[in-house]
N, C-alpha and C positions, 0 to 999 in steps of 0.2 A: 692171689686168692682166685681160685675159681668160679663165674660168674654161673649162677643155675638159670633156668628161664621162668622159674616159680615166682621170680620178683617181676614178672609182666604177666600181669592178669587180665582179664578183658575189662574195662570201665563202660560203666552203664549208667553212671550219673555226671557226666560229661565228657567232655573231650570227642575222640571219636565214635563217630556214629557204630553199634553194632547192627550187622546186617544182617534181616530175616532168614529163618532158616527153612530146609526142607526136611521132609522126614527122609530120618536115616541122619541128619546132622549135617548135610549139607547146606551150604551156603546158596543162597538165591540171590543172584547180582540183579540190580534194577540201574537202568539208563543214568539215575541218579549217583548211582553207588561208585562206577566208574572214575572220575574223576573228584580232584580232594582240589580244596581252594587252603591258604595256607601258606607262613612265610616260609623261606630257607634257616638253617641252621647255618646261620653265617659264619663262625670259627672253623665249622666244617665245609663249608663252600670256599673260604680264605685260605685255608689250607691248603684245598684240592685245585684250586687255582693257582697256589703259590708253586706247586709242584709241577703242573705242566707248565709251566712259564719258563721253572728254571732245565727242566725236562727239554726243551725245543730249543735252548739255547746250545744244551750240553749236545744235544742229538746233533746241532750244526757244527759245533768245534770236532768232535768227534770222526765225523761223518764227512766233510768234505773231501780229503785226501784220497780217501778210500771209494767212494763215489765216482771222486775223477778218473781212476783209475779201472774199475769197472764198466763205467756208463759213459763211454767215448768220451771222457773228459767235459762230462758235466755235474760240477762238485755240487749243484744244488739239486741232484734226485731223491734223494732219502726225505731232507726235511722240505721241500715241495710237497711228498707225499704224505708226510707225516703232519705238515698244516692244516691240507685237507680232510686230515682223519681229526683231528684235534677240533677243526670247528665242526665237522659233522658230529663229534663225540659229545660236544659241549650242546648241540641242537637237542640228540638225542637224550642228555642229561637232564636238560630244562623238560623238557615232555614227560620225560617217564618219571620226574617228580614228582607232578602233577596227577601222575595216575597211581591209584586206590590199590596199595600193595594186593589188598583180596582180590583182582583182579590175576595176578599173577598166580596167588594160591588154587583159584578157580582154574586155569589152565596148568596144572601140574601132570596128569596124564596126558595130555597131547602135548607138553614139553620133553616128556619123560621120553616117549615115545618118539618124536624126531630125532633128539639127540643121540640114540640109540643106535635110530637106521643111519645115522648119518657115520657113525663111529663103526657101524659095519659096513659102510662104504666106502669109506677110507682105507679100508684093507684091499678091496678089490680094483678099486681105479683111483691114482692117487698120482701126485708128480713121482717121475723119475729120479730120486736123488739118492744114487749109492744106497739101494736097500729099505731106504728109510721109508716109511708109510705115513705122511703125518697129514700131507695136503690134497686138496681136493682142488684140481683147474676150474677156474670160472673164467674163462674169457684170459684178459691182460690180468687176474688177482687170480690168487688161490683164497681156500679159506680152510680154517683149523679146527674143522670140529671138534677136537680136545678145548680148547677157549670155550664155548659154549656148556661142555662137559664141567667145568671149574664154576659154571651157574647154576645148573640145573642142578648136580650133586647139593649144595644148597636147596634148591628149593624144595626136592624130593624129601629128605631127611627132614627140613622145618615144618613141612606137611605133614610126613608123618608122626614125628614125635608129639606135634602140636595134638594131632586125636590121639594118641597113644601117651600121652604125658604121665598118665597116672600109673602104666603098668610098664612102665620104664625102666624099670626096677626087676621085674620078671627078665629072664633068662630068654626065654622067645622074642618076648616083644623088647628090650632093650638090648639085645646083643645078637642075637639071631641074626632076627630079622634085617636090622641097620648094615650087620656084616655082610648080608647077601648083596646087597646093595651096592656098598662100600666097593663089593673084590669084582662084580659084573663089570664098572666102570672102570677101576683098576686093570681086569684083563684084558679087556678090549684096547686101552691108552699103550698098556705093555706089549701088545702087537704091534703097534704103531712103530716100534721101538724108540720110545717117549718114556724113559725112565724120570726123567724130574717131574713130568706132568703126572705118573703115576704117582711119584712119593707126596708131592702137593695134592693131590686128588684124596688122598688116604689119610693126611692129614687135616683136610676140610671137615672130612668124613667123622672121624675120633673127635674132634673140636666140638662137633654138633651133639656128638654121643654122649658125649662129659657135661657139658651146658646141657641138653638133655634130662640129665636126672639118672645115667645108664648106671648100674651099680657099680660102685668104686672099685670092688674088689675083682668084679668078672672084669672090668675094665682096666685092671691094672693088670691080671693074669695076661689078656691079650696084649698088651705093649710092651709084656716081657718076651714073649712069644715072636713078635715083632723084631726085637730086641734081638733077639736070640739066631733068627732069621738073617738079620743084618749082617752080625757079627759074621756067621756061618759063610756068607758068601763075602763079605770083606777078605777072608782067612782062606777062600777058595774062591777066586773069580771066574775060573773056569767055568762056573754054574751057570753066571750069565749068558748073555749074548755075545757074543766075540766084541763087538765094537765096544760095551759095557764093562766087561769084563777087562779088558786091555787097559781101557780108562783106568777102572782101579788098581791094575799092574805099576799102572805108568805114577799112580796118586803114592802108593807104598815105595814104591822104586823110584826116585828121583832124576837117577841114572835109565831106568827104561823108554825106551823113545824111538822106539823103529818108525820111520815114516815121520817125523817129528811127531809124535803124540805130543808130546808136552812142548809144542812151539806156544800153542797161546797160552797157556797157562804159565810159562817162563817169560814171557813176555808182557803177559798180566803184570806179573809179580815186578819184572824193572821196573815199568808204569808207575805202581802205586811207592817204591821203594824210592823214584825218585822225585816222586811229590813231595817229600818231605813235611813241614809243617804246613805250611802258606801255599805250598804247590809252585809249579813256573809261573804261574800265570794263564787267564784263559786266552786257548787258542795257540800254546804254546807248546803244548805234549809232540815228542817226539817220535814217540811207540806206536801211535797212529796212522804213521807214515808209511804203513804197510805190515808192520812185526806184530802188532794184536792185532788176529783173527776176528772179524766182525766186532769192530770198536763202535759199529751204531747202532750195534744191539744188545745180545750177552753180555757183551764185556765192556759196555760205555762204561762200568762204574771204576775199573782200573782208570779209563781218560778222565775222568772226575777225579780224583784222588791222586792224577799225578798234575794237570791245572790246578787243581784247586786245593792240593794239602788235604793234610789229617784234619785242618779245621773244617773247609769247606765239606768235605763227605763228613762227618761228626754233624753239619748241621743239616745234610739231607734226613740222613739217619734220623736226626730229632724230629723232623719235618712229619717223616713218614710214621715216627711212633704217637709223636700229639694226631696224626689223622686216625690210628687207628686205636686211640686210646677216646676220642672222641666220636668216635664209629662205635666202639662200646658204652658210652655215654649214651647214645641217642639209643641204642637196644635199649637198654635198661626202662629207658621213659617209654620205652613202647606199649600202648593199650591192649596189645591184642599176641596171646604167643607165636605165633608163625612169623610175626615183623621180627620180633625182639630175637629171634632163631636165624630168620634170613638176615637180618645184619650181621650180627654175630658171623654168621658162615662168610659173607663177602668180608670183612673185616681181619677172617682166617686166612683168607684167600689173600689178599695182601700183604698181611704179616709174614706169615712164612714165605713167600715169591721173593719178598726182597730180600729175610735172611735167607735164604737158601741161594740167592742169587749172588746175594755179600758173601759167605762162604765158597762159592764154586770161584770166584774171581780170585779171592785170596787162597785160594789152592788149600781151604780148612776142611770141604768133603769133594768128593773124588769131581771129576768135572766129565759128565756120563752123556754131554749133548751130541751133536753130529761134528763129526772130527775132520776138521778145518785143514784146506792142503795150505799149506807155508808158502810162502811167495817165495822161498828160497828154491823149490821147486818150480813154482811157478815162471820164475826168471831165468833156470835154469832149460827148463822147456822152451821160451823163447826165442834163448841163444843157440 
């Protein structure tokens, strides 16, 4: 059933405070307004900590081999770094709970606006890697302006709809307008040559449109349209990008594989085929050991499903649906529509990352990332 935002109204006889406004209907933040006092939603804090936990374990069993092997034979680089993002994540998590989602809504045009310049500078000075435009060098990090794109596409849309909720329904203001939006973010990701971040970004986009209020039928016409699009370039991959396109030569073709296209993705699939129920054991996957392309990132969830079986990834999977089946819980009890919109949107944003992530690994839609050289090459080269 699809959830509208008309079931979060603003409450005025308790709960959250509503905040003075200005003419014209804007919000006027006061020193007080800032910050909310108030406990956690502890099923959803238990959750989100159940997941990074089992997260940093998987990211080490995964991760080592392949580490050693990179990084002068120091198998603990990946989750060394990935600890310290994990407590800096969990700092930044306790803080910005604490602060007054209106606060974020109040900075939607100067959010809107960085992300922008940032995603058009990402096209002009960006790392070097085979073509690809996705990173921006800061020093020893890069950083991915598309990740902050998969926020702001959120907050933009819950802003807007939030004042436009009632003419949501119109043709301009429900489909127009939101699709202008939608394809700006969309074209600028698809320069990147960032087709998965495209197709998640588009569908954050539609999620908000639908919960929205956008009319059913204009919105069904467009996801045939969509639809239709899909198909069109499934049936002609030529249309894409070469390195995209290829991808889906090599997804229809089993047998296509010049350059091993299909190393990690054949390599995925042994993975997870020989987890069997119960899995080896963790710490025990074999495919790790060089033969799945980036096993500490994309494709850990093959190294989870061959450690840990079809039961152990069955209950990630469950893990990640009660979090975002309790992400759309707390929307619903939200007092004010731009909350109950912006959860909703990050709540999209996870749902679909992980299935689209669980398909791209089990080779169910085409695998369109950056096309990984084989160590069979690579060992080749050394000899």
């Amino acid at each position: 059933m699809a959830y509208h935002a008309d079931n979060a109204l603003p409450s005025h006889s308790g709960g959250e405070r509503v905040l003075p406004m200005q003419k014209g209907g804007k919000q006027r933040l006061k020193k007080s307004d800032i910050w909310v006092t108030g406990s956690f939603d502890v099923p959803f804090l238990a959750l989100s900590l159940l997941l990074l936990t089992i997260g940093l374990v998987m990211l080490f069993s995964a991760s080592y081999a392949y580490a050693f092997y990179n990084d002068d034979g120091n198998s603990y680089a990946y989750i060394s770094r990935q600890l310290i993002f994990a407590v800096v994540g969990l700092v930044a998590m306790f803080i910005l709970s604490k602060l007054n989602y209106k606060v974020i809504q109040a900075a939607t045009v100067p959010l809107l606006l960085v992300t922008l310049a940032l995603l058009c500078l990402v096209l002009v000075y960006h790392t070097n890697l085979r073509g690809f435009r996705r990173w921006i060098p800061l020093g020893p990090i890069t950083f991915q302006p598309s990740d902050l794109a998969k926020f702001t596409i959120s907050v933009v849309l819950a802003n807007y709809i939030s004042r436009y909720y009632h003419q949501m329904r119109k043709f301009k203001y429900g489909f127009v307008y939101p699709i202008l939006v939608i394809a700006v973010f969309c074209g600028l990701i698809y320069l990147e040559h960032h087709m998965s971040c495209t197709i998640l970004i588009f569908l954050i986009g539609a999620s908000l449109m639908w919960a929205g209020g956008s009319n059913w039928k204009l919105f069904a016409i467009g996801v045939g349209i969509v639809a239709a699009v899909a198909v069109l370039v499934v049936v002609n991959p030529e249309l894409l990008e070469n390195y995209a396109g290829e991808r889906i030569r090599a997804w229809l073709d089993k047998s296509y594989s010049p350059d091993d296209l299909r190393w990690q993705t054949n390599n995925s699939l042994y993975a997870i085929g020989s987890g069997g129920l119960f899995g080896t054991g963790l710490g025990n996957s074999k495919q790790k050991y060089l033969y799945v392309s980036e096993p500490q990132n994309d494709f850990i969830f093959s190294i989870v499903c061959e450690e840990l079986g079809f039961v152990g990834a069955a209950f990630i999977i469950l893990l990640f649906g009660l979090l975002v089946w309790r992400g759309v819980d707390i929307a619903k009890k939200c007092p004010n529509r731009f909350g109950s919109l912006l959860v909703l949107g990050i709540m999209a944003q996870i749902g679909f990352q992980v299935v689209l992530n669980i398909m791209v690994v089990t080779d169910t839609i085409p695998n369109t990332g950056i096309a990984p050289v084989s160590y069979t090459h690579l060992r080749a080269h050394e000899t």
